[in-house]
C-alpha positions in Angstrom: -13.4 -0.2 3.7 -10.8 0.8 1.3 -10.6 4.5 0.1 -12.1 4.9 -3.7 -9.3 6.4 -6.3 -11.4 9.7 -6.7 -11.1 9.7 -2.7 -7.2 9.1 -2.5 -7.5 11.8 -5.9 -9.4 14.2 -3.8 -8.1 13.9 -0.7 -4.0 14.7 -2.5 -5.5 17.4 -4.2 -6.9 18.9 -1.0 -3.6 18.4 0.7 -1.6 20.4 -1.6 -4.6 23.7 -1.8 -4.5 23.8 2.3 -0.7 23.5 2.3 -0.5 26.5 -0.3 -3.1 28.7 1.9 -1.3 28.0 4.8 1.8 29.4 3.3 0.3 31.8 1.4 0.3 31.4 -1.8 -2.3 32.4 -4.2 -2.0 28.9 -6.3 -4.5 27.3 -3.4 -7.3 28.4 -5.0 -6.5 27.1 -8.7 -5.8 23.6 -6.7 -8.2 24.1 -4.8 -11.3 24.5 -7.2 -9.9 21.1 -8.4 -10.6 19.3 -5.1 -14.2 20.6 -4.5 -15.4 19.1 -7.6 -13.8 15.8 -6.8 -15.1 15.8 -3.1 -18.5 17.1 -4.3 -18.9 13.8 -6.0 -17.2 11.7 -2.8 -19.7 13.2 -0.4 -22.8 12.4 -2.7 -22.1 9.0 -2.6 -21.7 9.4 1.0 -25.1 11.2 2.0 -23.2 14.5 3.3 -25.3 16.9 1.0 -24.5 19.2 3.7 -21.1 18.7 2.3 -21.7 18.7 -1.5 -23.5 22.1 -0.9 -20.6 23.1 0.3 -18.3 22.1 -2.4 -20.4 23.7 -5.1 -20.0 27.3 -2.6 -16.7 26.7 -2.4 -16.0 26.4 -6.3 -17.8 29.3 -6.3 -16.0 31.6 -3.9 -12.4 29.9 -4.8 -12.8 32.2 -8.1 -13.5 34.8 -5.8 -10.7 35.0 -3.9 -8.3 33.9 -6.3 -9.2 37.4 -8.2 -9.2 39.1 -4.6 -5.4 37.8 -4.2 -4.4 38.9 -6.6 -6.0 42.4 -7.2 -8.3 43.2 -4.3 -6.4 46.2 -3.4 -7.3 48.6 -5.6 -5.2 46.3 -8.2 -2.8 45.5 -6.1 -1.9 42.4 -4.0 -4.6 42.0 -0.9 -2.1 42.3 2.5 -3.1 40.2 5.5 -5.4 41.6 7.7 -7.3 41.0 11.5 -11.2 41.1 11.5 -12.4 43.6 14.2 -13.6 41.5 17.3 -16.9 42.5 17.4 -17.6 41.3 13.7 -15.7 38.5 14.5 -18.3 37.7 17.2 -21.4 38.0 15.2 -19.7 35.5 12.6 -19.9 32.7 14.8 -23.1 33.1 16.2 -24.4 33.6 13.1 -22.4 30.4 11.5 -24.2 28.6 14.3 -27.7 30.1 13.8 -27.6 28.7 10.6 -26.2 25.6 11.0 -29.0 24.6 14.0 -31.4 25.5 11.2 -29.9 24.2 8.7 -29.4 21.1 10.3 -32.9 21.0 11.0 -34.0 20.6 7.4 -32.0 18.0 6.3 -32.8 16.4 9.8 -36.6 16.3 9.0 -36.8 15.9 5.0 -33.4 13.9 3.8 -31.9 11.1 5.0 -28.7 13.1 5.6 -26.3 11.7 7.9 -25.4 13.8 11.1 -27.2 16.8 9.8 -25.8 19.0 12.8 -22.5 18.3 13.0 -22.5 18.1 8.9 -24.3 21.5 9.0 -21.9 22.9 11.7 -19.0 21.8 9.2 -20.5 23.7 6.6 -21.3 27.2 8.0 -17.7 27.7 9.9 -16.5 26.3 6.2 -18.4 29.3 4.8 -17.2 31.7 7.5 -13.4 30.0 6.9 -13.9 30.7 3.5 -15.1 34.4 3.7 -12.5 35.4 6.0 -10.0 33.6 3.2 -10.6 35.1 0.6 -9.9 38.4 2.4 -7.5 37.1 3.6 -8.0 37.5 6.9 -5.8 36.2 9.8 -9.1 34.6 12.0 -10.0 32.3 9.1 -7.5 30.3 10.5 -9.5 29.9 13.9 -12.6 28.6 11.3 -10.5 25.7 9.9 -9.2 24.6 13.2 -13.5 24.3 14.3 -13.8 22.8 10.9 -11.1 20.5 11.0 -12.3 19.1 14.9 -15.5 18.4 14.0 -14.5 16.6 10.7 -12.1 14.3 11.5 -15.1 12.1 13.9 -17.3 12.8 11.1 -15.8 11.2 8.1 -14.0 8.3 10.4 -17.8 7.4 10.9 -18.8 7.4 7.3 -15.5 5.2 7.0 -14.2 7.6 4.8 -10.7 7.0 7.0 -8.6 8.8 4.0 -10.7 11.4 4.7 -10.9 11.7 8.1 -7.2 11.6 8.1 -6.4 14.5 5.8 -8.5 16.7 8.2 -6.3 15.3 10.6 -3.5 17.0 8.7 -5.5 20.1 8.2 -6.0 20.2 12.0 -2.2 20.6 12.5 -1.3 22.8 8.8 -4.2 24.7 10.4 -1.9 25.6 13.4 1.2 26.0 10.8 -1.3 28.9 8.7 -1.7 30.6 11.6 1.9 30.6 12.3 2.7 31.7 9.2 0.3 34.0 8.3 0.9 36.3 11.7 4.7 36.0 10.7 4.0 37.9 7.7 1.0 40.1 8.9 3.9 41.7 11.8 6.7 41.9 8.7 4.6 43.5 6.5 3.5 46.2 9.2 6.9 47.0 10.3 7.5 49.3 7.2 5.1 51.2 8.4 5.8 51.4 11.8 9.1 52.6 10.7 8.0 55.1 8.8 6.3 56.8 11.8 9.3 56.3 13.7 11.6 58.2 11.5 8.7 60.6 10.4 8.4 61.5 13.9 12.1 62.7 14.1 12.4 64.4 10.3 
């Protein structure tokens, strides 16, 4: 089955959002809001309104973070950060509390497609996009669960264009988290400095 043009249209657009977040530019999100809407519409068509609930959250939050970005430091430019590990923790098993649930409804009153795996997509998409939009090193960890369990998922809907940009995201996903703990030990050096030569004033 060939890809549909607002697949291909979709699938370019997402391409170039993930390739901005991963080097950290605050244009992902404009782009970004772009793709949602298209996808939202591609995975109607394919029963993954696990998916299209997603899209409309994402659309949502992309407007967000974009603001956070840009001014969510008291005005200034939101730095990179970690997540504490104990927050961290309760993240996922939350994510996966409500994906099991979730997953359950559509399981027993839609004719939704893999409603687990869809659902599992969906709440470590949330999470990804949380820790995102505050710009937060681990969201990086989200979008690599993300990106495994979507690449079998949309192959089987034969949405291969699809399943091949997650593909992609799989490795930019690795390239982000390069990136992003490049900058995070750059921009914590001043400080570190700082101390150093406070130390011996």
């Amino acid at each position: 089955m060939m890809p549909s043009y607002l697949e291909i249209a979709a699938a370019l657009t997402t391409a170039l959002a993930i390739w901005l977040a991963a080097r950290n530019n605050p244009h992902t999100w404009s782009t970004g809001i772009v793709a949602c809407v298209l996808y939202g519409v591609v995975f109607f068509q394919a029963k993954l309104y696990a998916d299209v609930t997603l899209q409309v959250f994402f659309v949502i939050t992309s407007l967000v973070g974009w603001w956070q970005w840009l001014h969510g430091k008291s005005g200034a430019v939101l730095p990179i950060s970690r997540t504490p590990g104990l927050s961290l923790v309760l993240y996922v098993v939350g994510a996966i509390v409500v994906a099991v649930g979730y997953g359950a409804i559509l399981h027993y009153y839609t004719d939704a497609y893999a409603p687990f795996v869809d659902s599992l997509v969906l709440t470590f998409s949330v999470l990804g996009q949380f820790l995102l939009m505050s710009r937060r090193l681990e969201c990086w960890y989200a979008w690599l669960i993300v990106n495994t369990l979507s690449v079998p998922l949309y192959f089987s809907r034969e949405l291969y264009l699809t399943g091949g940009l997650y593909l992609i995201c799989w490795f930019n996903a690795w390239y982000g988290m390069y990136r992003w703990r490049r900058e995070f030990a750059a921009q914590s050096k001043p400080a570190a400095t700082l101390l150093v030569h406070g130390a011996g004033a």
